[in-house]
C-alpha positions in Angstrom: -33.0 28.9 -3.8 -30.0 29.9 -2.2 -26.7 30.4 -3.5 -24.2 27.6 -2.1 -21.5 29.0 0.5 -18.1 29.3 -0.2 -16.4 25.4 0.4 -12.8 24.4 0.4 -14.1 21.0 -1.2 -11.7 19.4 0.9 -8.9 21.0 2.3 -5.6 22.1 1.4 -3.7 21.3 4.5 -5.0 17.7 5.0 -3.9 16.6 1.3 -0.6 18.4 1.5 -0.3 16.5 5.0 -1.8 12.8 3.2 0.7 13.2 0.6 3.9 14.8 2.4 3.6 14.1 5.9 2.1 10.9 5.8 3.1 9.1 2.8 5.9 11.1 1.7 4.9 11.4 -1.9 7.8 12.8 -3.4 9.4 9.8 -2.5 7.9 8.1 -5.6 10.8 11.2 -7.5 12.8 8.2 -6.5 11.9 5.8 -8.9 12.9 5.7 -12.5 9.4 7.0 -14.0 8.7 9.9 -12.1 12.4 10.9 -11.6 11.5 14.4 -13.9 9.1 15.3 -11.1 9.4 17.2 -7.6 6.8 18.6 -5.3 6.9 21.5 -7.5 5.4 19.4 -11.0 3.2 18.2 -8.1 1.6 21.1 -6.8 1.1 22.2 -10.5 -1.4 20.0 -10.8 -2.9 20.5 -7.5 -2.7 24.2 -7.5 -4.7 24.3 -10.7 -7.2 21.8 -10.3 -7.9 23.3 -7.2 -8.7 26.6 -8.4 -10.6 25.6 -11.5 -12.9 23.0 -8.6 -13.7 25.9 -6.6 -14.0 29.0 -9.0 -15.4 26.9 -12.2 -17.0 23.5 -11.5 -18.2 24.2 -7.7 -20.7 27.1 -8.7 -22.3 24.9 -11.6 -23.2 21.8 -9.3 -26.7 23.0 -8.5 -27.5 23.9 -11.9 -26.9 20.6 -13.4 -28.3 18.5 -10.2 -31.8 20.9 -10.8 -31.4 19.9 -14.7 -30.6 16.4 -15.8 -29.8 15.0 -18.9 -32.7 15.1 -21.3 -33.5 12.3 -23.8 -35.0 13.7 -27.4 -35.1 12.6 -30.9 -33.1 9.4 -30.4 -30.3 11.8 -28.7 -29.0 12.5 -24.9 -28.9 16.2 -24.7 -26.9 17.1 -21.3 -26.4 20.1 -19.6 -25.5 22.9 -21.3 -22.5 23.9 -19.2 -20.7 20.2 -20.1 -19.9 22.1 -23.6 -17.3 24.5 -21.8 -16.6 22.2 -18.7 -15.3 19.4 -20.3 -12.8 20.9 -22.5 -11.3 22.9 -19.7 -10.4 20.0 -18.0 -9.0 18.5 -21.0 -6.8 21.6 -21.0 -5.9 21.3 -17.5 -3.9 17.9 -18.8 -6.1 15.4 -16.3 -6.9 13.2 -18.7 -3.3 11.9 -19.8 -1.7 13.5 -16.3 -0.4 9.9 -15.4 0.2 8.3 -18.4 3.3 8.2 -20.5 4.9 10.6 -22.5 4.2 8.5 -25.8 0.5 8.8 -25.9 0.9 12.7 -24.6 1.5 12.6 -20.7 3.1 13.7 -18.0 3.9 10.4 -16.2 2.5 12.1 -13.2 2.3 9.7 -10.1 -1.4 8.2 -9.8 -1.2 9.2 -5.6 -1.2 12.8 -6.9 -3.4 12.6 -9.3 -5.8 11.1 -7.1 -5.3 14.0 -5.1 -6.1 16.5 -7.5 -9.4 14.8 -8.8 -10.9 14.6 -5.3 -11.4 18.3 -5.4 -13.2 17.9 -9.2 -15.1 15.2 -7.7 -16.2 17.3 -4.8 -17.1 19.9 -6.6 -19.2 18.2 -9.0 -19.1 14.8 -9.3 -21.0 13.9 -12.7 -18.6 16.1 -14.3 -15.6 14.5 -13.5 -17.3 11.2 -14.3 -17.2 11.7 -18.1 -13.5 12.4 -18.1 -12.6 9.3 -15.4 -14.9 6.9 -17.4 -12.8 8.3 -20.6 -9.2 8.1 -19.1 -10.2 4.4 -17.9 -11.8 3.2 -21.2 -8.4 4.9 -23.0 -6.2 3.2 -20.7 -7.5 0.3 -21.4 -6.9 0.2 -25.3 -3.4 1.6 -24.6 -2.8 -1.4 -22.4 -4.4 -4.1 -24.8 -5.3 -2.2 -28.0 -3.9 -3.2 -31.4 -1.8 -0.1 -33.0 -4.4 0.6 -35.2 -7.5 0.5 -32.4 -5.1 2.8 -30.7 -4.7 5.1 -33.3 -8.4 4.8 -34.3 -9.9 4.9 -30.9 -7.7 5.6 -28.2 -5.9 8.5 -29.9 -9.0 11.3 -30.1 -9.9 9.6 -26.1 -6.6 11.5 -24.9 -6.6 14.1 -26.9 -10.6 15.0 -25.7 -12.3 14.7 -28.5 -14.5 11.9 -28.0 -15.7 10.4 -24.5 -15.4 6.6 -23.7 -17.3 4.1 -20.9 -17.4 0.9 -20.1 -20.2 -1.3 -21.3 -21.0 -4.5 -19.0 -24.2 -4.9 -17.8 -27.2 -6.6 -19.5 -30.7 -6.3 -18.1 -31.0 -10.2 -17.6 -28.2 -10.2 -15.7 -27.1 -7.5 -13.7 -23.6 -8.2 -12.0 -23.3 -11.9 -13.1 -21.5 -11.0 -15.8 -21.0 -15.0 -17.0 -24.7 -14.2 -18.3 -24.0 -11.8 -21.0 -25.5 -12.5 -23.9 -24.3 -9.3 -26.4 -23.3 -11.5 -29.5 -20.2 -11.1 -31.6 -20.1 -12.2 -35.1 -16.9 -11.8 -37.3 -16.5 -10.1 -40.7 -15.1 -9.8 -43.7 -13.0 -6.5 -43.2 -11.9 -7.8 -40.2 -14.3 -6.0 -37.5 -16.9 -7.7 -35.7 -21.0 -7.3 -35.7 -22.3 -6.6 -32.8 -25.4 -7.3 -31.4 -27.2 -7.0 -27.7 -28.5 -4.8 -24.9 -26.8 -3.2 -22.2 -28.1 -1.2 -19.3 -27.0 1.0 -16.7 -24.1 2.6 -18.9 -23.1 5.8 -17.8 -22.2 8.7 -20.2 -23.1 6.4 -23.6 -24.5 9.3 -25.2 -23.8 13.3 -25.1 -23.6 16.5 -27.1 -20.9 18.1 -26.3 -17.9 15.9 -28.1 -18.2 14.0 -31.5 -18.3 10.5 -30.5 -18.7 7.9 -27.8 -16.7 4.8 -27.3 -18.3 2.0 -25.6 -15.1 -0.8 -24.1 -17.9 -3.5 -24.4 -18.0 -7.2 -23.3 -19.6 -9.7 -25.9 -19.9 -13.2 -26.7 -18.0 -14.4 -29.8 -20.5 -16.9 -31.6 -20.1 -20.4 -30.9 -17.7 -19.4 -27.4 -18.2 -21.4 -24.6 -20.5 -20.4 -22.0 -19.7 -18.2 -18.7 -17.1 -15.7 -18.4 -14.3 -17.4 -20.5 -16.2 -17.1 -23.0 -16.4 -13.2 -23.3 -14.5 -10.5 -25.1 -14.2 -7.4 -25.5 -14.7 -4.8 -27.9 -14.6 -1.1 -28.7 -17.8 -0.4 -30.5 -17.7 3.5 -31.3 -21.4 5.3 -31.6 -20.2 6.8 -34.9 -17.5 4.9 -36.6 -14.9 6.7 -38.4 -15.5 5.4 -43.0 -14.0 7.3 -45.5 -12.7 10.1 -43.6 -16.0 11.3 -41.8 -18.1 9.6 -39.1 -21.2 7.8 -39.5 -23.9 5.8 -37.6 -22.7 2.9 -36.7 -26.0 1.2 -35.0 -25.6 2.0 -31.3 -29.3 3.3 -30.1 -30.1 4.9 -27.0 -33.1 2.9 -25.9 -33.9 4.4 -22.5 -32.8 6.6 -19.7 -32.5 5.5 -15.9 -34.0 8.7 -13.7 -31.5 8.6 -10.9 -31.5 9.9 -7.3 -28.1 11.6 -7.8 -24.8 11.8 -10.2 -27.7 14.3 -12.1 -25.2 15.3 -14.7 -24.7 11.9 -15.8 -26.9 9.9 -17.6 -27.2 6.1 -17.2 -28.8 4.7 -20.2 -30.1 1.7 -22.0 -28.3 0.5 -25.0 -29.0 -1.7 -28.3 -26.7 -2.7 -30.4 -27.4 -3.8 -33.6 -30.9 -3.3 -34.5 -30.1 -2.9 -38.2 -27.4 -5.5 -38.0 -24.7 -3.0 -38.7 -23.2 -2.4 -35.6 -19.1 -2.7 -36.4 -16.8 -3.3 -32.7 -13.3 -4.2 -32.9 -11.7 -7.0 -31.2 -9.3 -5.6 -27.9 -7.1 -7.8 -26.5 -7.5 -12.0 -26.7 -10.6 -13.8 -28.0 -11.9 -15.4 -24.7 -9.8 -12.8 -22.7 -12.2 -9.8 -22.2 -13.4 -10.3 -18.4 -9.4 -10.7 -17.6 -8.5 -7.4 -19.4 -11.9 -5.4 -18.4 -10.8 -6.0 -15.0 -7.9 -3.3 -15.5 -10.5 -0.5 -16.2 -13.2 -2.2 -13.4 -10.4 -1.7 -10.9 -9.4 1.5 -11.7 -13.2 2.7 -11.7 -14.0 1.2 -8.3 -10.9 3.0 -7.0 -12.5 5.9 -8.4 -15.9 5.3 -7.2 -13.9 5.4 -3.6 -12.3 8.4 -3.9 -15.9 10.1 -5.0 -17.3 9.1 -2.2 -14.6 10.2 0.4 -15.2 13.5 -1.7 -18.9 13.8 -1.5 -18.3 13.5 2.0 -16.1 15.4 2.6 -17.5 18.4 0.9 -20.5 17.8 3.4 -18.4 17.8 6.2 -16.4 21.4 5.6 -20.6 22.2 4.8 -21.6 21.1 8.3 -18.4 22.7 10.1 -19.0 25.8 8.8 -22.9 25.8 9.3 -22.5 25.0 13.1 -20.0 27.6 13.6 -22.6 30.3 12.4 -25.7 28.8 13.6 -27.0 29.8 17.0 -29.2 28.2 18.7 -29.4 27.4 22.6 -27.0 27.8 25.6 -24.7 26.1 27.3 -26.1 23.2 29.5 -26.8 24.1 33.2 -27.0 28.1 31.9 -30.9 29.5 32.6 -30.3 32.5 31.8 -32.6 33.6 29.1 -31.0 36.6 28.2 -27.4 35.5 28.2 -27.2 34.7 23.5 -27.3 32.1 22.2 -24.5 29.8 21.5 -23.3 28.7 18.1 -24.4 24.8 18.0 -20.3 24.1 17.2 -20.7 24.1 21.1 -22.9 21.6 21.7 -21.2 18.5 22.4 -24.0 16.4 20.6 -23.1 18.5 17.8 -19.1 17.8 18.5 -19.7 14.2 18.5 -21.3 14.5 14.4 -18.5 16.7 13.1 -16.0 14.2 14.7 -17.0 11.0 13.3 -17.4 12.6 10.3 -13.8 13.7 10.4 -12.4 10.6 11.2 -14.5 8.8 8.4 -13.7 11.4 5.5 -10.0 11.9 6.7 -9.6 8.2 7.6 -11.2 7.5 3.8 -8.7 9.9 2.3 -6.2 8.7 3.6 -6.7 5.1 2.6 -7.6 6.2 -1.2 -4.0 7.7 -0.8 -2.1 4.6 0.3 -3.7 2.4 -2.1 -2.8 4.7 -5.1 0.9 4.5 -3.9 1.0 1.6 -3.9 0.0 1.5 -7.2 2.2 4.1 -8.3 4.9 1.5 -6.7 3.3 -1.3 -8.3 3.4 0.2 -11.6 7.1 1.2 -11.6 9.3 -0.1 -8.8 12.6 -1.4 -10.7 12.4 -4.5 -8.2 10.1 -6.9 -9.6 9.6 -8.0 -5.9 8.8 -4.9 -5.4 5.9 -4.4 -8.0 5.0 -8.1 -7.0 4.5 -7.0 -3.3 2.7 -3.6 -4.1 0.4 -5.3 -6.5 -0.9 -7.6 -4.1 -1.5 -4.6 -1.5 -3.5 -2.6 -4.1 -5.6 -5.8 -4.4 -6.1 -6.4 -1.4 -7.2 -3.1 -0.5 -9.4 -1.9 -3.7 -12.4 -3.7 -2.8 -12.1 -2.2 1.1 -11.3 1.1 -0.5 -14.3 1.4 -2.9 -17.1 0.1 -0.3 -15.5 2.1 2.8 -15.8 5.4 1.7 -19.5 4.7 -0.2 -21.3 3.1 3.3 -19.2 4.9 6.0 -19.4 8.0 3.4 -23.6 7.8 3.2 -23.2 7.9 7.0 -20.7 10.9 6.8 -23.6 12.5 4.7 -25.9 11.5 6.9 -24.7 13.5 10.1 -24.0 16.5 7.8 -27.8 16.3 7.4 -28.2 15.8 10.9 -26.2 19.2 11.8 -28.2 21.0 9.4 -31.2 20.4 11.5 -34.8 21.1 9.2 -32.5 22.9 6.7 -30.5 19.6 6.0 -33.8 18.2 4.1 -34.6 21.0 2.2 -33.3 21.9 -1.3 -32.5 24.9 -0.9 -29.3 24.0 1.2 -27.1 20.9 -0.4 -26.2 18.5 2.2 -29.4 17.0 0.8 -28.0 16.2 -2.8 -24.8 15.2 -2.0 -26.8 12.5 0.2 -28.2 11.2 -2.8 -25.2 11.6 -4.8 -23.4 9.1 -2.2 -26.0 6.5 -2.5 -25.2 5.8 -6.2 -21.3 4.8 -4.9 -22.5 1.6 -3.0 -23.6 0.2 -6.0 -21.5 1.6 -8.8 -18.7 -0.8 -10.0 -19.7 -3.5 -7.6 -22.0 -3.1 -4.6 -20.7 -3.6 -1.7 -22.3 -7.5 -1.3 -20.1 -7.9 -4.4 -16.9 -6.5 -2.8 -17.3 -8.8 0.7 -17.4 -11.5 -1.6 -14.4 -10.2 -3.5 -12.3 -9.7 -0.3 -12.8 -12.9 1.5 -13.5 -15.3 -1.5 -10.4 -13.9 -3.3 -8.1 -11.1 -1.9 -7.1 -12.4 1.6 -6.5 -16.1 0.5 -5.0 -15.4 -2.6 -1.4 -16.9 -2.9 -1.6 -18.6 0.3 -2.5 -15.3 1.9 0.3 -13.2 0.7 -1.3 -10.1 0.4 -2.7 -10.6 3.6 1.2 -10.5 5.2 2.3 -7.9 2.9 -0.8 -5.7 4.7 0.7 -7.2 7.9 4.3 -6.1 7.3 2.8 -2.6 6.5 0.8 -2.2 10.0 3.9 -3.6 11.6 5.9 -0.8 10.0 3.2 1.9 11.0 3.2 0.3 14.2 7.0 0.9 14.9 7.1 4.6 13.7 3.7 5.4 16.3 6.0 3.9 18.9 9.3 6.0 17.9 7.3 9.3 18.6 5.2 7.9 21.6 1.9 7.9 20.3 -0.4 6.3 22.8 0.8 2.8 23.1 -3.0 1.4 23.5 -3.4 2.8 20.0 -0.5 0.6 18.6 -1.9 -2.8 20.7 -5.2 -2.4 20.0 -4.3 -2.1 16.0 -1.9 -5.4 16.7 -4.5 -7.5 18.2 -7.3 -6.6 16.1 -4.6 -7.5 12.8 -3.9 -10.6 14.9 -7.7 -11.5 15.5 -8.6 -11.0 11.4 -5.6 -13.6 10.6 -6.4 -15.9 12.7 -10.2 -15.8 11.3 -9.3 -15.7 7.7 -7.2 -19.0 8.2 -10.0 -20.6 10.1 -12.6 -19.1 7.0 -9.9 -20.3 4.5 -9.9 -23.6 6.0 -13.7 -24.1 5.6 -13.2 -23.2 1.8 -10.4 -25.6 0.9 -12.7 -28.3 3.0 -15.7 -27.7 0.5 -17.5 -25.1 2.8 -17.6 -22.4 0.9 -21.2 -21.4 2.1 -20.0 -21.2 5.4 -16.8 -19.3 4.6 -18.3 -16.5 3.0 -22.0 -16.2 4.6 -20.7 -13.4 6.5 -18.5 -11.9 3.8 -20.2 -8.7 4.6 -19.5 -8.4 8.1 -15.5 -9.3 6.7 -15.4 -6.8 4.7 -16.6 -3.8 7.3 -14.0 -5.4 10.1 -11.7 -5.1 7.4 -12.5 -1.5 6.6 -12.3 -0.1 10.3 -9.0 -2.3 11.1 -7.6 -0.7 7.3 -8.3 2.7 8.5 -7.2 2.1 11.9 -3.9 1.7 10.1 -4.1 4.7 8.2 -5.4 6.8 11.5 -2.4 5.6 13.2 -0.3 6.7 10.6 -1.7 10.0 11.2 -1.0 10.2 14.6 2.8 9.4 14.2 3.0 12.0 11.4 1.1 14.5 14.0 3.5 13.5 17.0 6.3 14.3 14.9 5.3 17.2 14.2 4.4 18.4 17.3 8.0 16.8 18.4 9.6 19.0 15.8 7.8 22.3 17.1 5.3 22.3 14.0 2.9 25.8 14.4 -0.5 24.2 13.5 -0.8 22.9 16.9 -4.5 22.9 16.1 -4.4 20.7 13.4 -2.4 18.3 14.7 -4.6 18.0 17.8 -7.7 17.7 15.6 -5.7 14.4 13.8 -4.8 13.4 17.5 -8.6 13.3 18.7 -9.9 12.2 15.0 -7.2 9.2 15.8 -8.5 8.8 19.8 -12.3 8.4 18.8 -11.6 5.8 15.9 -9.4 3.4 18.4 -11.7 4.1 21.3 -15.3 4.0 19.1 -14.6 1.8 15.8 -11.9 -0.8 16.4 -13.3 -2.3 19.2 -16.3 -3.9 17.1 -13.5 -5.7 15.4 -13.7 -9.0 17.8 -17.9 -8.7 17.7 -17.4 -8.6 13.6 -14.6 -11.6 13.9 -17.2 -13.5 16.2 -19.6 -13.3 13.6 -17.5 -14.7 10.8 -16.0 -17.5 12.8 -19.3 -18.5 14.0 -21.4 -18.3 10.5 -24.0 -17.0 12.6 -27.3 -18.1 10.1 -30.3 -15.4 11.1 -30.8 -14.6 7.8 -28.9 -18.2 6.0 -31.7 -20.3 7.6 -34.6 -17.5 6.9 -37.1 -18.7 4.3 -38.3 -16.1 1.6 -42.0 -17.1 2.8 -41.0 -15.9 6.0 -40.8 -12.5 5.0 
């Protein structure tokens, strides 16, 4: 087995150009929550995650893809390494970065943040998963926690002493969450009993910390049936009596042997057994879909962001491997004896690196904007403000978890592809990170779910607010690509294809309001991929006016800037145009596959 190359994970210059160039993060320094921070608290953070990705967590990917989590005596035993990985990256502050003072933060803007975890993530993803699945489940009892919960529960979250995750799905019924049948009873101390199965949990059980705490969604007896009838809970595998922890009825039943996210384990789990399994109430009775959305969101943002850095560690893999590989010659050259070129050369070759730049660039960049906006949404003093913002991050969460995890697998795919017969073979790792990006189309969501999500919910919402809010955004981007002279075909093509999608979500809206809600969202799909390309046909053309200024301004990295001029070409010459075939197939509710009959499989 070879040892992995040196990576940059994803690089240095192409965040610090996202986040300054493009978005102008320090910006956010502006508002009233981040006003005790610069670009210097920001690269901090970056700095050191970035060194502690590629000296510490990078080398031990392959070790923990080659050796799973192991399920004995009742127990999860994971790697071995998780005992000294984890704990440095409670050190390195990530898990209270962006969250207030009060419960031990920096108050660090989420866009950074999300910045910094993309190299953790690239590096190795499982790792990172304990400690995003432990911010989100914390986050979520600061949010709607009582004081004691907080104290009880959320307190040793942040401070990294116990792990948390999220505890939805039930074997009977998978993402249709109105199904769950985990029963809550109430007590006399004031807790809850808690009793059920879920499945599909990731990180439930571990032995490296001293407790795991499940956020789970249950059914208080004698609630009423689907998904207003659901709360939540935090149900702890040990609960704290008397001063010391004890069993508190949460059995492993089972392990789920992945394809990837190897330092993870996704497990099976019963509650209740002995009928002592305590949970504690979060948030309103009735109330527990509406609050687990908070963490649901912030996990499928996640999930995004891990697959623009699976792919993008595959893609500084490929570069590098068809700069050093040799094989054949120029086209038209006979000559034997002339050497061989490296395959970097090779337009074919060209072609692969490129689309895989413009997908794990164009990806970044739209985790980036969306975490902004949060950051905006979060704490802009204008409640318009907030208002606006949070209907943007809506609108664009469900497009920027499933963009990166299908156009990522294909990112993968080509990386792979460059590698030639060494792409499928374990000894080199474009392989693994292949299956590592499978897992993100279905984690949090799978993509059916998101189309549905996007065209049932986001674009309509409101009237289809959110929908002009993304409009006046394009329109802005729009406006500076033409201040700098981008190529004006770029900027019309963007307009027309914004133009084609409004005029088809009012048409699909229509159909919905009429009682046609078949029709509206049999191709919700096909929706939600037009809506991916057009979204980072936004962000590509933002780019290209942050390159042309540049450029303008006599910048030195003429190469750079070039490279985000050509990434920008191909996805306006090569993606956008599909928008009006992807339209056409909404408008129409083409019915192939409505009118085919299971027997006619």
């Amino acid at each position: 087995m070879t040892a992995p190359r040196p990576n940059p994970l994803l690089s240095d210059r192409d965040v610090d150009f996202q986040l300054y160039e493009v978005l102008d993060a320090t910006s956010l320094c502006a508002l009233p929550a981040f006003a005790e921070h610069s670009r210097d608290t920001f690269a901090l953070l970056l700095d050191s995650t970035r060194r502690f990705a590629r000296e510490v967590l990078y080398p031990t990917y392959r070790a923990m893809d080659a050796q799973p989590p192991s399920f004995q005596d009742g127990r999860v035993h994971v790697h071995p390494l998780m005992r000294d990985l984890y704990p440095r990256m409670v050190e390195l502050g990530l898990l209270t970065a962006t969250r207030p003072p009060d419960v031990g933060g920096q108050q660090l803007p989420l866009t950074v943040h999300a910045a910094s975890t993309a190299y953790l993530m690239a590096a190795n993803l499982s790792v990172y998963a304990w400690l995003g699945l432990t911010l989100g489940a914390a986050h979520l009892l600061e949010v709607f926690g009582s004081p004691e919960v907080k104290a009880t529960f959320m307190e040793p979250m942040y401070r990294g002493e116990w792990t948390g995750t999220m505890a939805l799905t039930e074997p009977q019924a998978g993402s249709s969450l109105a199904d769950v049948r985990t029963r809550a009873t109430p007590a006399p101390d004031g807790s809850w009993r808690i009793q059920g199965s879920k499945i599909f949990i990731s990180g439930a059980d571990q032995d490296f910390s001293e407790n795991v705490v499940h956020l789970t969604l249950a059914r208080i007896e004698g609630a009423e049936g689907g998904t207003r009838g659901i709360s939540l809970f935090a149900v702890p595998s040990r609960r704290p009596e008397g001063g010391k922890l004890v069993d508190n009825d949460v059995r492993v039943a089972g392990v789920i042997h992945k394809i990837g996210w190897k330092g993870i384990p996704s497990l099976v789990l019963n509650y209740g057994e002995s009928g002592d399994c305590h949970g504690w109430l979060v948030g309103p009775a009735g109330r527990g879909l509406a609050c687990m959305f908070q963490m649901m969101n912030e996990a499928r943002i996640m999930v995004g962001m891990n697959g623009v850095a699976t792919a993008t560690v595959a893609y500084h893999e490929a570069v590098a491997y068809a700069r050093e590989r040799p094989q054949g010659r120029p086209a038209g050259l006979r000559d034997a004896s002339h050497p061989q070129t490296p395959i970097i050369e090779h337009a074919d070759v060209r072609r692969m690196l490129l689309r895989q730049k413009a997908i794990v660039e164009g990806g970044l960049s739209l985790l980036l904007a969306a975490a902004y906006h949060a950051d905006v949404a979060g704490h802009a003093a204008d409640e318009q403000a907030r208002q606006r913002a949070g209907l943007l991050v809506d609108l664009l969460t469900p497009v920027a978890k499933s963009f990166p995890a299908e156009r990522g697998f294909e990112s993968n795919a080509l990386a792979v592809q460059v590698h030639g017969g060494y792409g499928y073979s374990t000894e080199y790792l474009p392989e693994a990170w292949l299956r590592d990006q499978k897992l993100n189309s279905i984690h949090e969501g799978t993509t059916g779910i998101q189309g549905l999500d996007l065209l049932g919910r986001k674009v309509v919402a409101g009237g289809g607010a959110a929908l002009q809010a993304f409009a006046e955004e394009v329109g802005a981007t729009v406006a500076r690509a033409r201040a700098v002279d981008v190529t004006p075909a770029w900027s019309e093509a963007l307009e027309q294809a914004l133009a084609e999608t409004t005029a088809v979500v009012s048409e699909l809206g229509a159909r919905g309001m009429s009682g046609e809600v078949e029709l509206m969202l049999r191709h919700s799909a096909d929706f939600l991929d037009l809506f991916g390309v057009l979204a980072v046909a936004w962000r590509w053309l933002a780019q290209a006016a942050a390159a042309k200024e540049a450029l303008a301004r006599g910048a030195p990295e003429r190469d750079f800037y070039e490279g985000k001029l050509a990434a920008a070409q191909y996805w306006f010459a090569v993606e956008l145009p599909r928008v009006p075939l992807l339209a056409r197939l909404c408008r129409t509710s083409e019915d192939s596959y409505a009118r085919m009959r299971p027997e006619w499989f």
